[in-house]
N, C-alpha and C positions, 0 to 999 in steps of 0.2 A: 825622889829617889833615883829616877832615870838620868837627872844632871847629875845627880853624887856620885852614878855609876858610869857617865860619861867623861867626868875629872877623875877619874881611878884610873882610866884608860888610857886618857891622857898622861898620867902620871907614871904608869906602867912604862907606856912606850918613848918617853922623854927619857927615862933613868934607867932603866933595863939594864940596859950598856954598864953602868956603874957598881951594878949587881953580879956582875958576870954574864949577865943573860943575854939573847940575840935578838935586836930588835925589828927582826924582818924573822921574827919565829914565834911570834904573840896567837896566842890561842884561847877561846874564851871560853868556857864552863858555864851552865849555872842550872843547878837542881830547884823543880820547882817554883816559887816564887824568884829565886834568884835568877832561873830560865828565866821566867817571862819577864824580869825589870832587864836584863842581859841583851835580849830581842828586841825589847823597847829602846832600849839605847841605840842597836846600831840601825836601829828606822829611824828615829830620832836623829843620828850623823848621817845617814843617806839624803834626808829631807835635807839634812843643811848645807848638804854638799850640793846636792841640784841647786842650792838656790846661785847666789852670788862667792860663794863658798868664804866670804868676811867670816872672821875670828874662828875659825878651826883650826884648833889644835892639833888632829888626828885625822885619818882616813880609813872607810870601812876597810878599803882595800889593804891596809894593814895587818888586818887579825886575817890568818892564814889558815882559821876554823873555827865555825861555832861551832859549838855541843849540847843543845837543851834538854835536859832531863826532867820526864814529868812536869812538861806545860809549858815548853817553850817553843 
């Protein structure tokens, strides 16, 4: 679930722009279970950014807020 919520993201901020929307204006949500797979995700792109940063798509430095509700 944490990579299907990581390709969301990515796919958010690749197309945004296409949608009318500003892709230096990405803001993340997620209530509950959706908090905590949400939080999981952007440790999961932190990790892979410290490493060699090979095949990332995104940057946490991107999403310009998280927001976890109940348990994120």
């Amino acid at each position: 679930m944490v990579n299907d919520t990581c390709q969301g993201i990515s796919f958010v901020i690749n197309n945004i722009a296409s949608y009318g929307g500003d892709p230096n204006r990405i803001y993340l949500m997620g209530q509950s279970a959706g908090a905590h797979i949400s939080s999981c995700a952007l440790l999961e792109q932190a990790t892979m950014e410290s490493g060699n940063g090979d095949g990332v798509s995104w940057s946490v430095s991107q999403i310009k807020a998280y927001f976890g509700l109940s348990g994120g």
